[in-house]
C-alpha positions as a printed NumPy array, in Angstrom:
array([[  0.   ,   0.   ,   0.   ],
       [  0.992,   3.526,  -0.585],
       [  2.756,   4.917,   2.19 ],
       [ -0.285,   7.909,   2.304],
       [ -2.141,   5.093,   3.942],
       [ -0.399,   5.466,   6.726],
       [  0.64 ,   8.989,   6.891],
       [ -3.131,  10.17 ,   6.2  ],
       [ -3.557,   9.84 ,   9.733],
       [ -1.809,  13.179,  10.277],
       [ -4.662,  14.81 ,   7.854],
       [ -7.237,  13.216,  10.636],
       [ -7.181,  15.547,  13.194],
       [ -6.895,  18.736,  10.916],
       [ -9.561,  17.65 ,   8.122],
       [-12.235,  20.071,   9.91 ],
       [ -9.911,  22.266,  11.385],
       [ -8.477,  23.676,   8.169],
       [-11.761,  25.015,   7.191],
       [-12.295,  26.974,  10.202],
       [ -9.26 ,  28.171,  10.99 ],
       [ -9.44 ,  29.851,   7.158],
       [-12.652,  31.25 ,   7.649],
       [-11.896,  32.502,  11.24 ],
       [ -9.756,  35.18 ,  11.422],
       [ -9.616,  37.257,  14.469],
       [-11.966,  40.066,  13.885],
       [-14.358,  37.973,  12.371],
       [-17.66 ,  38.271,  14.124],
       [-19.788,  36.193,  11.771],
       [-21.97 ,  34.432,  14.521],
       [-21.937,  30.583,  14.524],
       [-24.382,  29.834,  17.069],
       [-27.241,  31.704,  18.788],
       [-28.287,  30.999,  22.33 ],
       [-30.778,  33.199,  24.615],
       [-27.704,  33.902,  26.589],
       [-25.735,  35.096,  23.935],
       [-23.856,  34.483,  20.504],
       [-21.071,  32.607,  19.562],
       [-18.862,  34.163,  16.583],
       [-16.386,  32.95 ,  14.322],
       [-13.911,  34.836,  16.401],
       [-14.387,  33.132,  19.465],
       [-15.272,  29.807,  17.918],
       [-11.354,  30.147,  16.452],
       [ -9.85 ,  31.36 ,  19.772],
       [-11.119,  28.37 ,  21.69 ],
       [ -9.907,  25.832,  19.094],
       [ -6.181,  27.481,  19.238],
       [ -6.324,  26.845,  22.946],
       [ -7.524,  23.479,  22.952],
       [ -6.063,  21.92 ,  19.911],
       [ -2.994,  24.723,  19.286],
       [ -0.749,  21.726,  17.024],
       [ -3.734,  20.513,  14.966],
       [ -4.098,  24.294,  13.686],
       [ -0.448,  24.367,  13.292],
       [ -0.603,  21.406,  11.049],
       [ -4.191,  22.874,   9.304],
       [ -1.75 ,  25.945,   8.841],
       [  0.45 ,  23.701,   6.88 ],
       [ -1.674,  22.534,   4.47 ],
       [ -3.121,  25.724,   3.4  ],
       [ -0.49 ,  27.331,   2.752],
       [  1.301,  24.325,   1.592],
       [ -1.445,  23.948,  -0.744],
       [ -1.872,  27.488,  -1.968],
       [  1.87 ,  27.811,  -2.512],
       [  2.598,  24.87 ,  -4.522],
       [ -0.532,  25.468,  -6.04 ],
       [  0.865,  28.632,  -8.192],
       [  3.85 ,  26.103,  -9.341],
       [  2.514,  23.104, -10.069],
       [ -1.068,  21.476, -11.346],
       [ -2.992,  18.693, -10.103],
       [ -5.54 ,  17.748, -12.326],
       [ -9.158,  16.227, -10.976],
       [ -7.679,  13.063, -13.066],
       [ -4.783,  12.597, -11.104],
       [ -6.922,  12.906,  -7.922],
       [ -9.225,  10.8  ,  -9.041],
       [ -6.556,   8.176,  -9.613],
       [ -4.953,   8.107,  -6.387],
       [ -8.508,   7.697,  -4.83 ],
       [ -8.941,   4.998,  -7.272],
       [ -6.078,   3.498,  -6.243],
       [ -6.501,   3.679,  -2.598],
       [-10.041,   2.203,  -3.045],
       [ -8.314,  -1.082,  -4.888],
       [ -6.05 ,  -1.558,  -2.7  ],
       [ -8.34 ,  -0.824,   0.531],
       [-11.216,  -2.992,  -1.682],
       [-14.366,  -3.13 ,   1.48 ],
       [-12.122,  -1.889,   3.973],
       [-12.423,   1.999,   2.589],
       [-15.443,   2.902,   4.12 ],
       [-14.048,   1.525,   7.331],
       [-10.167,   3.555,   7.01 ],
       [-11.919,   6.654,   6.195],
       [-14.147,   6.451,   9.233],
       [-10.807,   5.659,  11.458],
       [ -9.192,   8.622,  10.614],
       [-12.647,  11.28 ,  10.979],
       [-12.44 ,  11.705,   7.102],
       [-15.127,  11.731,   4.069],
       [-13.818,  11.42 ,   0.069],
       [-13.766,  14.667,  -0.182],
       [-11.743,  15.773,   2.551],
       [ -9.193,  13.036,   1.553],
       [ -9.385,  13.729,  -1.705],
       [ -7.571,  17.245,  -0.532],
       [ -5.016,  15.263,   0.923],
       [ -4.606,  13.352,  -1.677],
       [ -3.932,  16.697,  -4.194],
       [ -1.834,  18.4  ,  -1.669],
       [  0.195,  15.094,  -1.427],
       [  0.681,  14.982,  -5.45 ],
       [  1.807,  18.395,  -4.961],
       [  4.668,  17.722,  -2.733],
       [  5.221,  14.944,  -4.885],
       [  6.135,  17.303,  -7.75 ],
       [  7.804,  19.91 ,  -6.457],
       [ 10.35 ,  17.246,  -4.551],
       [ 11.064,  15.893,  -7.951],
       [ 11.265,  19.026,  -9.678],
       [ 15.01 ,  18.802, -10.369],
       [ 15.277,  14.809, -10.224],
       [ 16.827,  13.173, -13.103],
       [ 16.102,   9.816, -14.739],
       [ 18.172,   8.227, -17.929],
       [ 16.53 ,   6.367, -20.718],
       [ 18.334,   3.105, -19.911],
       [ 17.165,   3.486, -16.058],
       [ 13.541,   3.79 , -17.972],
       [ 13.909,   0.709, -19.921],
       [ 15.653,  -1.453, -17.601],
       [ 12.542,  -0.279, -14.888],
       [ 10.158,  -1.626, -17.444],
       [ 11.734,  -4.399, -18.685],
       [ 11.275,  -5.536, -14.44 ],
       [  7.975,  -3.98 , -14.24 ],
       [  4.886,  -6.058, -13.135],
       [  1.517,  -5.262, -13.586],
       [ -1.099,  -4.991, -10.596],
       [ -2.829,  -8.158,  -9.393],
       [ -5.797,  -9.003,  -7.275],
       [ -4.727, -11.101,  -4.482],
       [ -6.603, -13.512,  -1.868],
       [ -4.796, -15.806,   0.676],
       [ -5.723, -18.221,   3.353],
       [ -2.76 , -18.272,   6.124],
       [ -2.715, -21.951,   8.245],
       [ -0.386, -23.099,  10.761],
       [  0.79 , -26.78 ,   9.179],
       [  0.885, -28.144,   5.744],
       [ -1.067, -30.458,   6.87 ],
       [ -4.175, -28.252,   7.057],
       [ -3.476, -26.239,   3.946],
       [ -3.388, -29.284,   2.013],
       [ -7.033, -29.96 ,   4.015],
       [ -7.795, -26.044,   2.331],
       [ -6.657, -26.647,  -0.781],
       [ -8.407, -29.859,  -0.653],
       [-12.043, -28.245,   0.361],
       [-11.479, -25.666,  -2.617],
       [-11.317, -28.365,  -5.148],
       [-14.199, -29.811,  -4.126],
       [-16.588, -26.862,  -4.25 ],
       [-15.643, -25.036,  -1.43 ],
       [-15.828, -21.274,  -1.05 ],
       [-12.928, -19.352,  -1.178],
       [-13.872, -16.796,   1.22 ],
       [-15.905, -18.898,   3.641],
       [-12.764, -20.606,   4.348],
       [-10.927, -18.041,   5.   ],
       [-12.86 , -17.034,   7.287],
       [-12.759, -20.53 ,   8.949],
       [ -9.531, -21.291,   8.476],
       [ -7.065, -18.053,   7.917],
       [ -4.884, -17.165,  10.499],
       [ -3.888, -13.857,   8.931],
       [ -6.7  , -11.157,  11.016],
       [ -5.777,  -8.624,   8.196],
       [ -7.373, -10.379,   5.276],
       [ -9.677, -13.219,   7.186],
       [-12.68 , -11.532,   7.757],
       [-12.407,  -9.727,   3.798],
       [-12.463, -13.179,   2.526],
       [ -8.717, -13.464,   2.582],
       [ -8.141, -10.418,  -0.124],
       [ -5.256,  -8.532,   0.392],
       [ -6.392,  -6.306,  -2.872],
       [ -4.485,  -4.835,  -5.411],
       [ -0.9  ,  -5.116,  -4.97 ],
       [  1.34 ,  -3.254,  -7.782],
       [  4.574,  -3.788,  -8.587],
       [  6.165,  -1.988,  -5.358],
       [  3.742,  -3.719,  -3.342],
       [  5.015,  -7.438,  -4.877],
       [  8.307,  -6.373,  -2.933],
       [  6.89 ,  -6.03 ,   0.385],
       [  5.649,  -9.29 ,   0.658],
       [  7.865, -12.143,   1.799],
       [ 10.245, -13.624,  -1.015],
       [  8.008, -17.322,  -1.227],
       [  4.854, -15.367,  -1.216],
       [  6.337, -12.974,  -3.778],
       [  7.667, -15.873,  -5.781],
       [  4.277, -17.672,  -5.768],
       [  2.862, -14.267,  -7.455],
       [  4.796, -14.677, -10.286],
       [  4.288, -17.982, -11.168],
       [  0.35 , -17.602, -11.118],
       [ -2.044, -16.808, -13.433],
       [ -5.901, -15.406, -12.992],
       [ -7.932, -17.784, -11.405],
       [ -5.347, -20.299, -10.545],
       [ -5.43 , -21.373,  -6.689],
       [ -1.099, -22.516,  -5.44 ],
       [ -0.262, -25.388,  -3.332],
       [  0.651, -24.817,   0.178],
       [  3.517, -22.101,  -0.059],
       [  5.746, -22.683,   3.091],
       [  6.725, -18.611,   4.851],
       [  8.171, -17.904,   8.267],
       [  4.456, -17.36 ,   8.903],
       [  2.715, -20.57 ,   7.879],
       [  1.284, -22.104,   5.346],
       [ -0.401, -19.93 ,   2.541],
       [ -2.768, -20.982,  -0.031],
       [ -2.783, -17.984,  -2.861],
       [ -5.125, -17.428,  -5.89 ],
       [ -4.538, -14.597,  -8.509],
       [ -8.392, -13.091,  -8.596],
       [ -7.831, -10.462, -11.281],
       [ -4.545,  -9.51 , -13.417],
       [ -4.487,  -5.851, -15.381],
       [ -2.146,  -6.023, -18.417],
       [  0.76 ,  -4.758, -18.952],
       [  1.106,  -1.803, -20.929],
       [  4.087,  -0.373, -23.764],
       [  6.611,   0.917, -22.851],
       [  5.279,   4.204, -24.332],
       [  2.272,   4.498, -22.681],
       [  4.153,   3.808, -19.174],
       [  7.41 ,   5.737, -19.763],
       [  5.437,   8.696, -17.704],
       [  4.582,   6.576, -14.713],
       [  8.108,   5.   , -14.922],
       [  9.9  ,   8.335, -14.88 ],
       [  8.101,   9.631, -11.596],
       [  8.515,   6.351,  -9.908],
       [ 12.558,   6.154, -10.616],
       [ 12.345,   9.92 ,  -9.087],
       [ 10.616,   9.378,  -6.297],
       [ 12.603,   6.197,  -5.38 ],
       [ 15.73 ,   8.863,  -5.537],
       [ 14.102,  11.159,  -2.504],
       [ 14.959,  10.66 ,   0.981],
       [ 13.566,  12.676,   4.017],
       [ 16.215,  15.105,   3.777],
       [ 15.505,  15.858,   0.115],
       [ 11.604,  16.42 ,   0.947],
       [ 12.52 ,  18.759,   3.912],
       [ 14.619,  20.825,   1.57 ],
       [ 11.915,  21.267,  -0.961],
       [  9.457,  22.365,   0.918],
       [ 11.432,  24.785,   2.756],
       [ 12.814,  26.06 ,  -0.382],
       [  8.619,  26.621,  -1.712],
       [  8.366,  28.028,   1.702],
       [ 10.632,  30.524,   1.655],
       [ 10.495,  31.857,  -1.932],
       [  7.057,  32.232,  -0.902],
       [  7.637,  35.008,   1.654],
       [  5.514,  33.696,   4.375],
       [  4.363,  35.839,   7.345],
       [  2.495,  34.674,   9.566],
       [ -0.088,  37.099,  11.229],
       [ -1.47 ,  35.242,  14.195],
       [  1.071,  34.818,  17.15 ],
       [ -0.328,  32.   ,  18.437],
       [  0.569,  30.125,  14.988],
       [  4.078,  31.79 ,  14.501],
       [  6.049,  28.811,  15.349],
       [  3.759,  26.502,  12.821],
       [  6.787,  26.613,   9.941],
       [  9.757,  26.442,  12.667],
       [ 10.321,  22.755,  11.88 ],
       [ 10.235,  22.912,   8.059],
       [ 12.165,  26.273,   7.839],
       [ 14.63 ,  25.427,  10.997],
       [ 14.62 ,  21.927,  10.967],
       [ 17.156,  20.5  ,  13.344],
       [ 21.054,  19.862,  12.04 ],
       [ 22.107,  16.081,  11.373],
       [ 23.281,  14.071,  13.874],
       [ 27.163,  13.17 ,  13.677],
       [ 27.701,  10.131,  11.519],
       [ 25.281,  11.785,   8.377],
       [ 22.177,  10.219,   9.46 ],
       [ 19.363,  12.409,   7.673],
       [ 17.044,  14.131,   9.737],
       [ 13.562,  13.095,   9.532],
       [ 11.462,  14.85 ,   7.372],
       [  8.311,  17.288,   8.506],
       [  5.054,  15.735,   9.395],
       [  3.349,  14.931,   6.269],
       [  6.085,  15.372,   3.79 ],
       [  6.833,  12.049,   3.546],
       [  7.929,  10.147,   0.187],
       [  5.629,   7.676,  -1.263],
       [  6.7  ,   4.052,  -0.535],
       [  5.093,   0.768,  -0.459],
       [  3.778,  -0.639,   2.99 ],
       [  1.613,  -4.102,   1.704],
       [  2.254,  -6.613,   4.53 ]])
């Protein structure tokens, strides 16, 4: 799984905040809430969030101006949006409705993470090279996405008793259920759902080996892993596409496999600063401190780590 799956949590806590704390401005007495006692404005609405939940607006400071300064460089079309949702709903297959619930989010609100994080995306790689041959030899390597079930047993000899039972009839998923060790993907019938090519690596070499050697529909004997016994089928298989119609993809993969932490921190403070920021509200001041100060590298070149939510896309499957 992308690695947004599990930095979105850091958008969690800040997905209603941003809205508010754009609207409220001090000085704002647009009234929120009447009572016989008295109103309730914007104003004070905002001052009583800073108090209570002062690093959530820092990080709802963040993305608005993260967003509205990158947004003058670089485009993020509805498409690409749209894609990474996509994405995230393949991979997350029934369990979507579920992960947006655990983090206090609805598609829309994630779907502004989502753009802001394509953002960051491109201006980190900005300047990142890639040759032709590192193109074609990334290609030539490349697997396509597959749809992926498993059913996870303790000894062969009750995998072979699984594998048995689907041969005669039996349900894939019901067994899972009955069977599968593996509390991830039990209860979802045993799908683990779209893994890409990334993904393939995360998984432990015999599983990943097993992937390869499938093909749609096909169920594998009992493949032996430090966790068990698996039994794997292949549910769906997208094709893969020329290397002409990829070559795009390819390119901003190989560059985002070149950025670290430290290369993320440095692009945003660079947006930051050519961006002349001033912040207005004392309260907030210190909100940038990290990304435009961030603290030196301890002795032996270990990088620092990067700025919440600035991290680099990586794969996280298993």
């Amino acid at each position: 799984m992308k690695k947004w799956i599990i930095s979105v949590s850091l958008a969690a806590g800040v997905a209603g905040l941003a809205g508010c704390s754009g609207d409220g401005a001090e000085g704002n007495s647009d009234v929120v809430a009447t009572t016989k006692a008295g109103d309730v404005t914007k104003e004070e609405l905002y001052k009583s969030m800073k108090q209570k939940f002062t690093p959530q607006m820092e990080q709802a400071l963040q993305e608005l101006v993260y967003t509205k300064v990158l947004e003058e460089k670089y485009d993020v079309s509805e498409e690409e949006v749209e894609e990474k949702l996509n994405e995230a709903k393949d991979q997350l297959g029934p369990q979507f409705d579920m992960f947006l619930q655990q983090y206090n989010l609805d598609e829309k609100s994630f779907k502004e993470y989502l753009k802001l994080q394509l953002l960051q995306e491109k201006a980190t790689i900005s300047d990142v090279k890639v040759t032709e041959e590192e193109v074609k030899e990334y290609y030539e390597t490349w697997k396509p996405d597959i749809q992926v079930r498993h059913i996870l047993v303790d000894d062969e000899k009750t995998a072979k008793e699984v594998k048995q039972k689907l041969a005669d009839g039996g349900k894939f998923e019901e067994l899972a259920k009955e069977y599968s060790k593996d509390p991830g993907s039990a209860e979802n019938g045993g799908s683990l759902g779209w893994v890409d090519n990334a993904g393939r690596q995360n998984f432990v070499p015999e599983f990943s080996k097993a992937l390869d050697t499938l093909e749609k529909g096909n169920v594998s004997e009992p493949v032996k892993t430090e966790y068990g016994y698996h039994i794997i089928e292949v549910t769906d298989k997208k094709e893969k596409k020329s290397l002409d119609e990829m070559k795009k993809e390819i390119e901003t993969e190989l560059k985002l496999s070149k950025v670290d932490p430290q290369k993320i921190q440095e692009a945003m403070k660079a947006e930051i600063e050519k961006a002349d920021l001033n912040i207005k509200d004392e309260d907030l001041k210190k909100a940038f401190d990290q990304v435009l100060n961030p603290p030196a590298a301890p002795e032996g070149g270990e990088t620092p780590a990067a700025p919440e939510g600035d991290e680099a896309p990586a794969a996280d499957q298993e």
